[in-house]
N, C-alpha and C positions, 0 to 999 in steps of 0.2 A: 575505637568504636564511637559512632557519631549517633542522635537520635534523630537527622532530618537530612536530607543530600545537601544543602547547603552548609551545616557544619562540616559534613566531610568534606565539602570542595573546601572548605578553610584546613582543615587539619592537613589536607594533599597538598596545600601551597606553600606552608612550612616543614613539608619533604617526610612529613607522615606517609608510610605506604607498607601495609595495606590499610583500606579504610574500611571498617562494614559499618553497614546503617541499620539499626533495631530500633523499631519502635518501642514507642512508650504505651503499649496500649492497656489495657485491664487484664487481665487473668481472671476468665467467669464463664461458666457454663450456662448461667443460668437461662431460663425459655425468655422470651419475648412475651409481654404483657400485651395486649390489643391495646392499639390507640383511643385516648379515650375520647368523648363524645366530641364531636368538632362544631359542636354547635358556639354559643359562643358563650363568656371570652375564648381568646386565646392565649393557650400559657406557655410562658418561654418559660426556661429554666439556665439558671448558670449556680455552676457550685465547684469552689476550690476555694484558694488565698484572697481574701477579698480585701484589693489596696489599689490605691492608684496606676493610672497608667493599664488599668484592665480593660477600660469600657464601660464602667460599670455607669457613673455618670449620663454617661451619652444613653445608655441601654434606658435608664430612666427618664430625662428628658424626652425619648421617643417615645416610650408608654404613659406619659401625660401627654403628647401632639396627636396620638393613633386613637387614643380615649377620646379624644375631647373633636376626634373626626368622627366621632360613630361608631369606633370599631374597636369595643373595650378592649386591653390586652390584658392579662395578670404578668406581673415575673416575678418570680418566685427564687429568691437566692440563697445559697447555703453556704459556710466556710467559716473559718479562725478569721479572726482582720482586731485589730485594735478597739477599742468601743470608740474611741474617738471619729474614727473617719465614719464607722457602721452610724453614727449618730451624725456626722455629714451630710452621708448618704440620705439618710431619714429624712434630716432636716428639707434636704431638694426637694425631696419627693412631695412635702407638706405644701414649701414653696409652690409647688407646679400642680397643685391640687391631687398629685398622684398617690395619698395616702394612705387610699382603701387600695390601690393599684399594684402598691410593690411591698413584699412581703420577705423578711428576712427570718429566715430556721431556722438560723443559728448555725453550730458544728453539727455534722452528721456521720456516725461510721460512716467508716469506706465499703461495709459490707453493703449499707443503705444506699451509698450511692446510685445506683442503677436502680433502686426502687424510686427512688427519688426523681432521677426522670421519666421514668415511666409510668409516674403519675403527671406529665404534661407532654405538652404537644412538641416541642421544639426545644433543642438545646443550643446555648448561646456559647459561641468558642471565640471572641473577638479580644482584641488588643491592642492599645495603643503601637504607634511605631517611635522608630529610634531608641529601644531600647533593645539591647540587643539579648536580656534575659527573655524578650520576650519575643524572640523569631525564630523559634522552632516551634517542631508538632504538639497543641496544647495536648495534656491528656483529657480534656472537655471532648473534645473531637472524636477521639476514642472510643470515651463510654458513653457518649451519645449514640455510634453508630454500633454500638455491643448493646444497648439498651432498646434498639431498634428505632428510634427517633431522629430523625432530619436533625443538622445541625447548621446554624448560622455562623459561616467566618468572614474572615477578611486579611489574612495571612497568604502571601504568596504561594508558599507549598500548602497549605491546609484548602485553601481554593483550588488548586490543581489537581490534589485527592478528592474534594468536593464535586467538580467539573468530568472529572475519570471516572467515578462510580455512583453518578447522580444521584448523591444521598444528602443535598440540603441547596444553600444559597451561599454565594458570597457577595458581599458588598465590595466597592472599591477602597472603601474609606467608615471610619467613623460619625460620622457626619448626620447628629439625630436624628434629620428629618426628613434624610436618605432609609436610615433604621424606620420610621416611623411608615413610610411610603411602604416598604416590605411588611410592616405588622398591618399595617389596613392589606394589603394584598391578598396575604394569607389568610386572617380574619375573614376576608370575602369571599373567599375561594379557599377552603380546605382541603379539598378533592385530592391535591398531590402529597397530603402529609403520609398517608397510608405507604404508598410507593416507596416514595423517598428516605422513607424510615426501613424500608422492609431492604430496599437495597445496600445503605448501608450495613446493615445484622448479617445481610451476604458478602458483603466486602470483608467485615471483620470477620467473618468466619472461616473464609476461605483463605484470606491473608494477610491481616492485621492480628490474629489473636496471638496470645504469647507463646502455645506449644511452638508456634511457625516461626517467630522471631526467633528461639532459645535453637529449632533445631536450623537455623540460618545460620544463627551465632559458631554453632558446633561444630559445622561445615568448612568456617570458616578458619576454624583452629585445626582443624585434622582430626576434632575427638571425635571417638567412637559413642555414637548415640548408648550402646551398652555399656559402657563404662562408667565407672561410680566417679 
C-alpha cells in the first residue's frame, strides 16, 4: 500500500505487486464554513511539523515582499516544531519587518484543525525538494480541500490533483518572490477563492474522503465491506 502513485511506481520496481494507493486524507464530516471576508488581508494558513525543509522560511520572506507591495498578507501557522527554529522563524520575520505579519498558534488538536483553516482564505501545502520524506501527498492538501479552502502547492502530484480538480494554485518552485507575485495576485483579485475552495470540498467528498479510500482498500483485499 503506497500513499501517492509515485511510491507505488517505487514499490512496483522492487517487484512489489500488487500495489494500491490510499490517500492520506482527513476522516470529517463536518459542513463547510463560508469563506471569510476577502477583503483585505489575505490569510494563508499552514499547520502540521513545523521544521526545515517545509517552506516555511520562503512562505515568510513572501509575506514581507507582498506586504511591503501593498498587498498585506497574514500567515497564520500551527504545529509541534522545537522552540529553537519557531524562534528562527520569528526572528526572520522581525528581520524583514514581518512581525505583525506572521503569526504562530502554537499545537492545535486535530479535531481543530479544519477550524483552523477555515478561519482563513488559503492553505499552504509546499515543500522543499530532495527530500524524499517530503514527495508524497502532504495531508495539508487534504484538509484544505475537506475544509473547503483552495490550497497552494508545488509537488508534482499535489499539482496534478491541484490542475485536475481546480481547487487552488501551484507554483513551480519555492522561490519567495514567485510566492509573493501569487499573494499580491490573490490579494487583488479574490473573486476565485469561493470556487476553488468549493471544488476542492467536492473533490474530497466525492473521492478523497476516507469512507472511499478504506472501501478501495477493501476491494483490494477481497474483504467483504460486511465483515468485522
Amino acid at each position: 500500500m503506497a500513499v501517492c502513485d509515485s511510491h507505488a511506481e517505487d514499490f512496483a520496481e522492487i517487484g512489489l505487486d500488487p500495489v494500491i494507493v490510499v490517500t492520506n486524507a482527513p476522516d470529517t464530516a463536518q459542513s463547510v464554513e463560508e469563506m471569510p471576508a476577502t477583503d483585505a488581508p489575505l490569510r494563508v494558513a499552514v499547520a502540521g511539523t513545523i521544521m526545515p525543509n517545509r517552506g516555511y522560511e520562503q512562505l515568510i520572506e513572501a509575506t514581507s515582499i507582498a506586504s511591503m507591495d501593498r498587498h498585506p498578507v497574514l500567515l497564520n501557522i500551527a504545529g509541534p516544531s522545537s522552540p529553537a527554529y519557531v524562534s528562527d522563524l520569528a526572528a526572520l520575520a522581525h528581520r524583514l519587518g514581518a512581525e505583525d505579519l506572521v503569526h504562530f498558534r502554537g499545537v492545535i488538536p486535530r479535531e481543530e484543525v479544519s477550524d483552523f483553516y477555515a478561519a482563513n482564505h488559503v492553505v499552504a501545502a509546499v515543500y522543499g525538494v530532495g527530500d524524499r520524506s517530503n514527495d508524497s501527498l502532504p495531508n495539508k492538501l487534504f484538509e484544505g480541500m475537506a475544509a473547503g479552502r483552495p490550497v497552494l502547492v508545488n509537488q508534482p502530484e499535489a499539482s496534478q490533483i491541484v490542475a485536475r480538480y481546480r481547487c487552488g494554485w501551484s507554483l513551480p518552485s519555492l522561490d519567495p518572490a514567485a510566492i509573493a507575485q501569487w499573494m499580491s495576485d490573490v490579494a487583488s483579485d479574490p473573486s476565485s477563492l469561493t470556487e476553488l475552495g468549493a471544488n476542492g470540498r467536492m473533490a474530497y467528498e466525492q473521492v478523497f474522503n476516507w469512507p472511499n479510500q478504506v472501501a478501495k482498500l477493501k476491494a483490494a483485499l477481497g474483504w467483504d465491506s460486511r465483515a468485522r
